[in-house]
N, C-alpha and C positions, 0 to 999 in steps of 0.2 A: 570607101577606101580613104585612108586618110593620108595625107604627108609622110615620107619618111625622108631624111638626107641617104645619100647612094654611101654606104660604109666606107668606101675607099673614099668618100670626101670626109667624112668623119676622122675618118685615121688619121689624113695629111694635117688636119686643118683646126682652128678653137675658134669658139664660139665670141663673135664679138658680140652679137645681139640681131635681134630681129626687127625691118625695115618694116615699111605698108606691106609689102608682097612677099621681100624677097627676109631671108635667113643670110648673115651674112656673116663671114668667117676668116680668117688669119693665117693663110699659109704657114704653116711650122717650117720656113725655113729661112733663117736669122739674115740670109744673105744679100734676099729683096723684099720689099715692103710691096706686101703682094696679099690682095683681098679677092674675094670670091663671093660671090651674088648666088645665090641660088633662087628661084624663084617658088613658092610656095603651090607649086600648081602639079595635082599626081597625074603622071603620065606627060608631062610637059617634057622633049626632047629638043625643040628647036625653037626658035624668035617664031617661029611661023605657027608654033602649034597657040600663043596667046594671042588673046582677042587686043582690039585695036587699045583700050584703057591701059590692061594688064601690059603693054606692050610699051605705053605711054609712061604706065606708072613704073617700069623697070628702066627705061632709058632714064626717066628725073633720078632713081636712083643711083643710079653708075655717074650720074653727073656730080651728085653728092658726095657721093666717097669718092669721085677724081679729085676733084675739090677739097675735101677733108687731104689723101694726100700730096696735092700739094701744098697747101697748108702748114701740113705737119713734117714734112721731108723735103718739099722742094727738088724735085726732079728736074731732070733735063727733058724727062720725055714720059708721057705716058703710054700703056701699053694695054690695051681692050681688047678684048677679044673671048668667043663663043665658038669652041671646037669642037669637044664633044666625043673625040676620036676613042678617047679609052672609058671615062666616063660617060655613059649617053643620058645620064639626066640631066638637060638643062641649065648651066653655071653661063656665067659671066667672068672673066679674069680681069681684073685691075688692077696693074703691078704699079711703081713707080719703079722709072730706068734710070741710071746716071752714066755718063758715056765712060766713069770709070769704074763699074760694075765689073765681076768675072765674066759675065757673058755677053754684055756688049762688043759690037750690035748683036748676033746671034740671039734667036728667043730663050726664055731659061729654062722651057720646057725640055728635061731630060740631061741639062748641063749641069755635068760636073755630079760630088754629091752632097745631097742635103746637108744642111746643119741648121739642126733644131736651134729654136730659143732658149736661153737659158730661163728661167721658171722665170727670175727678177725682171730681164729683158721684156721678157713675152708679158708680163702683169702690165708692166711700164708704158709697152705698144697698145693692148686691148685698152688699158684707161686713157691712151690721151685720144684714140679712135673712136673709146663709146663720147668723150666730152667733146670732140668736133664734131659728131652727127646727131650730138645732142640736139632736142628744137630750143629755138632761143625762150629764154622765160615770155609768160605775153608782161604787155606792161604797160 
């Protein structure tokens, strides 16, 4: 059996690119700068279902794309978190928060309603995300 992404992640979500482990992607909604880990592992439901590396190699990457952004956005707060509740395969949430966001403090899950990227916006976000989590040239 091979990898597939859970469809309803698919729907929400664009392709930024793909990490060591994880598939990682762009919540389509303009509101917050809000990325999504998925881990490349089939049948993966929780942190507990990966081995101690896999488990190693996805915290280095939530540390990387917290980083990318703050970086690239400058938040007041970052937001992580692994629920699971409606989708059960496996994700990571990485939002960036600003305390004058719509749903601060409140989490954004469920607030309010979406607003997609515009096609320019969402080009402009994916390129400056895949050139932060670029690896550095060697040299």
């Amino acid at each position: 059996m091979s990898f597939s992404l859970d469809p309803r992640l698919a729907a929400d979500a664009h392709l930024v690119g793909e990490l060591a482990l994880s598939r990682l992607l762009l919540m389509d909604d303009a509101r917050f700068p809000w990325l999504v880990l998925v881990p490349r592992i089939v049948g993966a439901r929780e942190l507990v279902d990966l081995d101690a590396a896999d488990r190693s190699t996805l915290l280095d990457e939530v540390t990387a794309v917290g980083r990318a952004l703050e970086t690239l956005v400058r938040p007041d707060k970052l937001n992580i978190a692994a629920l699971g509740n409606v989708v059960g395969q496996l994700h990571v949430h990485v939002i960036a928060r600003f305390t004058a966001d719509p749903a601060w403090p409140q989490p954004v899950w469920g607030f309010g309603t979406r607003e997609p990227y515009a096609a320019a916006a969402r080009e402009q976000r994916l390129a400056e995300l895949r050139a932060a989590l670029a690896p550095a040239p060697a040299g």
